[in-house]
N, C-alpha and C positions, 0 to 999 in steps of 0.2 A: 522789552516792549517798545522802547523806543528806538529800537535799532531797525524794528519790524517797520517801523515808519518813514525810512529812510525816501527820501522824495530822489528822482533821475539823479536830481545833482549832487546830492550827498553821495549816494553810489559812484557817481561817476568821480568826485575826488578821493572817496576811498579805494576807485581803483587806479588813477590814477597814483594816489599817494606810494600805495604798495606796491604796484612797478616801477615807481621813482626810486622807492627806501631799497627795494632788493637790485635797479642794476646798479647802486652806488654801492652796496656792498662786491658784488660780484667785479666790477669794474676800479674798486677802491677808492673812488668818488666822495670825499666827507660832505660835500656841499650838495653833490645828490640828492644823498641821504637824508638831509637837513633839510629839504625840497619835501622829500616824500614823508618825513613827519610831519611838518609844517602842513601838510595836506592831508593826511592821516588825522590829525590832530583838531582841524578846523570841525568836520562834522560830527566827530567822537565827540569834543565840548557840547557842542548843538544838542546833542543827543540826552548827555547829561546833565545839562542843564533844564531840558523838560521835563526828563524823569523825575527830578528835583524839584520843579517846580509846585510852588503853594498855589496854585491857581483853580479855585472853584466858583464855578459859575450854577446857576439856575434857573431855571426857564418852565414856563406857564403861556399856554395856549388858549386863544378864545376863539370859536366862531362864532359869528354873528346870526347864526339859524342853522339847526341841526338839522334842517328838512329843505331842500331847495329842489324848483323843476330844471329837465333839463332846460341849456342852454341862458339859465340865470348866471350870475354873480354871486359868491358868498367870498368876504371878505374872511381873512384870519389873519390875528392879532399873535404876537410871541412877544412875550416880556422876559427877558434874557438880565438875570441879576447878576452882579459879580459879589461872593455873600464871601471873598478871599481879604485879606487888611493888605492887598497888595493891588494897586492898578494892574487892569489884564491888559496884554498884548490885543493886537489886530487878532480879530476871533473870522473866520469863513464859517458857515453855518448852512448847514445844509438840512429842511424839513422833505422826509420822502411823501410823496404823493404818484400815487399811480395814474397811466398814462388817460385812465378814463374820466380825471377831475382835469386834462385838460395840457397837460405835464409831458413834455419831453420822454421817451422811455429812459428811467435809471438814472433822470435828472435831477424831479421835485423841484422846490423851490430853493434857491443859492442865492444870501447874501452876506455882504461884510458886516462885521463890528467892529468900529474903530475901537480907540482905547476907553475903557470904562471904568473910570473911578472906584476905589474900595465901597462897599458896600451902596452903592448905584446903580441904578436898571434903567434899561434903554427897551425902548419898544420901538419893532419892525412889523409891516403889515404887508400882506400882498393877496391877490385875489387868483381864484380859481374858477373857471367857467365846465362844469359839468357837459359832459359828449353824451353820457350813454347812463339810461337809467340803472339802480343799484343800490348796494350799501357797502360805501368805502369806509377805509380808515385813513387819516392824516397824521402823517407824521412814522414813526419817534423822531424824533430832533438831532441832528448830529454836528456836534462845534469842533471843530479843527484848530488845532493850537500849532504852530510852526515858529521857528525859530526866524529872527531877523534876515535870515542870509538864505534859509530857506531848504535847509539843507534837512532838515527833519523835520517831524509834523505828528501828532496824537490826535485820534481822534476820540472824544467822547461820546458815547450816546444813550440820550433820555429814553426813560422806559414809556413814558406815558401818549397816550397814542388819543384821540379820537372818531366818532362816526360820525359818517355824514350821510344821509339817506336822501340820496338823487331818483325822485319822482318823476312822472312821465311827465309830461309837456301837454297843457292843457289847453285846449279851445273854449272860449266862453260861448255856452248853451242856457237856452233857457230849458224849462224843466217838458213842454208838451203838455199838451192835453190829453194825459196817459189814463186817467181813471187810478182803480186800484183801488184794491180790498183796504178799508179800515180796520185797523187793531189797536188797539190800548199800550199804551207805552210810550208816545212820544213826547216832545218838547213844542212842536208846533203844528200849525195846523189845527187849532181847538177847538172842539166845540162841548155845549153841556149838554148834560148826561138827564140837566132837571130841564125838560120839556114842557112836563107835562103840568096842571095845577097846583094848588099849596098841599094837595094832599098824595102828589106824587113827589114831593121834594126829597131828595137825600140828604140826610144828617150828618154831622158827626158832634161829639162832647165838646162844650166848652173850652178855648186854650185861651189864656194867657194875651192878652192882645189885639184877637178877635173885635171888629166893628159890633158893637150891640145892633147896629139894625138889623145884622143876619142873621139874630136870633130868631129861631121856628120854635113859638110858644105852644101850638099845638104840640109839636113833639115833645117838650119841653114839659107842660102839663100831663101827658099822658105819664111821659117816665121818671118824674120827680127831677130831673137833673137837665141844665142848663143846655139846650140845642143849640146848634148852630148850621146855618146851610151847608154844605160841602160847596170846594170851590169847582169850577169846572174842569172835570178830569181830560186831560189831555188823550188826544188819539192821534194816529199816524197813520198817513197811505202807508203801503207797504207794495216794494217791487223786489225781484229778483234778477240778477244780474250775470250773464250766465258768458263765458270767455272760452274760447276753444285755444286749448295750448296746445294740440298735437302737433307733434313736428310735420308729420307727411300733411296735415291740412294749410300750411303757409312754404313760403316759400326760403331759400337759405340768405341770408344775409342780417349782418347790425351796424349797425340800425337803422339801415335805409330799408329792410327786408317790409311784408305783410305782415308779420308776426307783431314788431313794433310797430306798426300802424293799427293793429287792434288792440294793442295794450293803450297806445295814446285814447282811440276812439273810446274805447270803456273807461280810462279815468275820466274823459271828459264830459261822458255822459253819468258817472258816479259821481262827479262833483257837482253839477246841476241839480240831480234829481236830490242828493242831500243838504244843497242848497235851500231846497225850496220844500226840505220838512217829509222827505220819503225814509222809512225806512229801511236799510238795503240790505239783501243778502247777495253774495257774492260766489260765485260756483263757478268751477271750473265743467273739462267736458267730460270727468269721470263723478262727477257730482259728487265732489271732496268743498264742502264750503272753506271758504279761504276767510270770509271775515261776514261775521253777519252785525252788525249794527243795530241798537237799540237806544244808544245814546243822542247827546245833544249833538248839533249839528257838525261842530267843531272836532268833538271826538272820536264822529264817525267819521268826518273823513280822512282824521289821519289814522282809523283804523283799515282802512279801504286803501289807501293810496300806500299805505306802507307793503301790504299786502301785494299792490299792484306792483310796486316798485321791486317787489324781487322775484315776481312770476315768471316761472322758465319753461319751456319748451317739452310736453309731454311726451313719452311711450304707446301713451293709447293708440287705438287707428279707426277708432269706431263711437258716436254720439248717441250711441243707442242707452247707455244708463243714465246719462243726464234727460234725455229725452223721456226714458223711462219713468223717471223721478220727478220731472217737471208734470206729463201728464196724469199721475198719482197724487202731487200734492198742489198743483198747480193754484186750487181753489180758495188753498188756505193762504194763499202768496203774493194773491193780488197781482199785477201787473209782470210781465215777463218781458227782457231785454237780451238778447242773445247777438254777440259780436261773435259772428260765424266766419272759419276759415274756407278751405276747399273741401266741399260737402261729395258723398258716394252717392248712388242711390240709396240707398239702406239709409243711411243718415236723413237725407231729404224727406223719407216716406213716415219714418219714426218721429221727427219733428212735427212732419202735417199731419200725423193722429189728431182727430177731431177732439176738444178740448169741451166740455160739459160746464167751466166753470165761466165763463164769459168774461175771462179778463182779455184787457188787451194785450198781444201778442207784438212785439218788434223785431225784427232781425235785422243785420246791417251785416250784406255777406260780405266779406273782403276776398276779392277775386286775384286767389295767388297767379294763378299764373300769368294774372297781367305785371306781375314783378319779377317774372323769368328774362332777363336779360336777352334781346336778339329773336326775341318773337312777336311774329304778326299777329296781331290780336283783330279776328274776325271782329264783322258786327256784334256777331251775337254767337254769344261766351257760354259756356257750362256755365258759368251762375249765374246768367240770364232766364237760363231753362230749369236752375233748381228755385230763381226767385219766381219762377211762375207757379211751381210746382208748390211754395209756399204761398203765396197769395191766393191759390186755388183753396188753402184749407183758411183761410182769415189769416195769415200773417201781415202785417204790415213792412215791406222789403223795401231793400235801399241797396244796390252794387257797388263798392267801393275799387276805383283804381290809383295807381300814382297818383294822380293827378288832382283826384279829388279831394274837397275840404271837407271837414267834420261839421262843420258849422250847416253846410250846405244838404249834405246825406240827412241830417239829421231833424233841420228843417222839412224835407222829402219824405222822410218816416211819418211826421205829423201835420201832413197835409188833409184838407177836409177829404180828397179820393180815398186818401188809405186810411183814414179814420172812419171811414161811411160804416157804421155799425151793421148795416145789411151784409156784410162781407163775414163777419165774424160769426164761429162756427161755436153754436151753443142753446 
C-alpha cells in the first residue's frame, strides 16, 4: 500500500538507485553499488516506516446551517483528533467539495495540520460561497500522512460526508393585495369562528387549565358538564403557485439562463406570500404538485424552498394540463401565481380560459428570448402580445428581461391598474 503511494521523488530515487546499484554491478563499481542501495534504501524505509506506523486520527464536521441561498457564506468546522498514544506528523488534509459550493474543480478545501499531540484535537474552519442552486454534499475528508523527506505518502479517507441544500436567492417582497380563497388550517391570519351571539357560541369540555371566565354556563346548564368557549380557530388565504420548467419554454444556460430567473422569481414570491400567513401550493406545468403547504410559516417554507432548490428543467412542450387543472379547480385554491416561460399559442389561449371562480389571477412572463445571446430584441416581443392576450382574459401581467428586478415586476403585478377588479373575468 505504501509503495502505491510513492510521491515523483521517491520514484525518482528508486529509480535512480536501481540504475546506480545495476551499472556498479555490470561496471564492477562497489562504491556504485553502495550509491544505488543507499538510494534504494532511503524511500524503501519511508515506505515502511508508514506502513508501520500507529498513527490514527479522527475527524468530525460541523456546518453552521444546512440550508443556505445562493451566493451566502456557510462556514465548516473539522475537529481532527489524534485518538494514537503517539504525537502525528505534519497531517495535509484535504475536504472534497464540488465545484458548485464554490471550489476549484478536484480541488475542495486543502489545509496543514501541524503536529498534534496524543490524544489532542485541533479545529480548522474555512468557508464555502454557494454558485448555483442544489443539494451538495461536503466532504469525505481525506488526511495525507507523508514521511519527513517526502518520499512516500498514505492517504486516508473518512466515510462521513454531509448535505448542504443551496436555495435560490431571494428578493425581499411584500405579500400584495392578492385576495384569496379562506380555508381552515392555518397558523395566522385569524379570525373567530363565534361571531355571532351567546347563543351562537362554539364550545368545547372543560380542560385542565382553562380561564373560568370562558365558561358558557348556558351550554354548560343545558348538558350537565362544564363548557368552555372554543378558542379562535385559525384560517388561511390560500394561493397557488404554478412554475413552468419546460425546457423549450426558457432559454439554455446556469445560472445566468431564464429558467433560473424563474426559479429565483417564484422563491421569492413563495417566501413572501408565506411570510405573511398564505398557504401554498406549488405546481409545476404538468400539474405534478411539488409541495403543498399547510404548516406554520417556518415549515412551509423550507417545505417550498427545498422543493424549489432542486427543480429541473421539464420534457413537457405544452401548458395545457396545468392550465387544465387550474381552471377546474381553481375555485377551491384561492388566488393563482404563475411564473411563465416562453408561451405558444395554445398555451396562451388555455391560460385565458375565462375563470368562474373570481380569484385573482398573476402571471409574470419571463421573456426567453430576450436571454438569447446576440439578438436584437424589438420593441415589442412575443410576450408583449401573449401578456396582452392574458390581460384581455383578467390576468394580471408583468414581462421579465435581463435586466429586470423582481422586487420591481412584482410591485407592477400589484398595481391599482392591474388590480382594477373590473378587469377580472368572473
Amino acid at each position: 500500500m505504501a509503495l502505491q503511494g510513492m510521491t515523483a521523488r521517491g520514484r525518482a530515487f528508486l529509480a535512480a538507485g536501481t540504475t546506480s546499484a545495476a551499472a556498479g554491478v555490470i561496471l564492477d563499481q562497489r562504491d556504485l553499488v553502495r550509491v544505488g542501495v543507499l538510494l534504494l534504501a532511503l524511500p524503501l524505509t519511508a515506505a515502511a516506516f508508514l506502513t508501520r506506523s500507529k498513527y490514527r486520527v479522527g475527524a468530525k464536521r460541523r456546518l453552521d446551517r444546512s440550508r443556505a441561498p445562493v451566493g451566502s457564506v456557510v462556514r465548516v468546522e473539522l475537529d481532527v483528533r489524534n485518538v494514537s498514544r503517539f504525537a502525528s506528523p505534519m497531517l495535509l488534509a484535504r475536504d472534497a467539495l464540488p465545484a458548485e459550493l464554490g471550489a476549484a474543480p478536484g480541488e475542495g478545501a486543502r489545509f496543514v495540520l501541524q503536529r498534534i499531540p496524543a490524544g489532542r484535537e485541533v479545529t480548522v474552519s474555512y468557508a464555502v460561497r454557494p454558485v448555483q442552486r442544489g443539494r451538495y454534499t461536503v466532504g469525505p475528508l481525506s488526511v495525507r500522512l507523508a514521511d519527513p523527506f517526502g518520499f512516500c505518502q498514505i492517504v486516508r479517507t473518512f466515510s462521513a460526508i454531509d448535505g448542504l441544500s443551496v436555495l435560490p436567492a431571494i428578493a425581499p417582497l411584500s405579500a400584495g393585495r392578492m385576495g384569496g380563497k379562506w380555508s381552515a388550517g392555518g397558523e395566522t391570519q385569524q379570525r373567530g369562528v363565534t361571531t355571532g351571539d351567546e347563543q351562537d357560541a362554539t364550545t368545547r369540555p372543560y380542560r385542565s387549565g382553562d380561564d373560568r371566565r370562558r365558561v358558557h354556563w348556558r351550554t354548560t346548564a343545558r348538558t350537565g358538564e362544564l363548557s368552555v368557549r372554543r378558542e379562535e380557530q385559525p384560517w388561511q388565504s390560500r394561493a397557488t403557485l404554478l412554475v413552468d420548467t419546460r425546457a423549450t419554454a426558457h432559454s439554455p444556460g446556469q445560472p445566468s439562463g431564464s429558467f433560473e430567473f424563474a426559479v429565483r422569481a417564484a422563491a421569492s414570491i413563495a417566501a413572501a406570500l408565506i411570510r405573511n400567513g398564505y398557504g401554498l401550493r406549488l405546481t409545476d406545468d404538468v400539474a405534478r404538485i411539488i409541495a403543498d403547504s399547510h404548516t406554520s410559516p417556518g415549515e412551509a417554507g423550507f417545505a417550498v424552498m427545498d422543493a424549489l432548490c432542486e427543480l429541473e428543467r421539464g420534457e413537457n412542450e405544452t401548458l395545457l394540463p396545468v392550465a387544465n387543472r387550474l381552471s377546474d379547480h381553481s375555485q377551491g385554491r384561492g388566488a393563482i401565481v404563475a411564473v411563465l416561460g416562453r408561451l405558444w399559442p395554445g398555451d396562451a389561449t388555455a391560460l385565458a380560459r375565462p375563470s368562474n371562480s373570481g380569484v385573482r389571477r398573476l402571471a409574470l412572463l419571463v421573456d426567453a428570448d430576450a436571454w438569447t445571446p446576440g439578438r436584437n430584441h424589438p420593441v415589442r416581443t412575443k410576450a408583449a402580445e401573449q401578456r396582452d392576450v392574458l390581460q384581455r382574459a383578467g390576468w394580471s401581467v408583468a414581462v421579465a428581461h435581463p435586466q429586470s428586478s423582481i422586487e420591481t415586476l412584482w410591485r407592477e403585478l400589484n398595481t391599482p391598474e392591474q388590480m382594477d377588479t373590473r378587469r377580472w373575468v368572473g
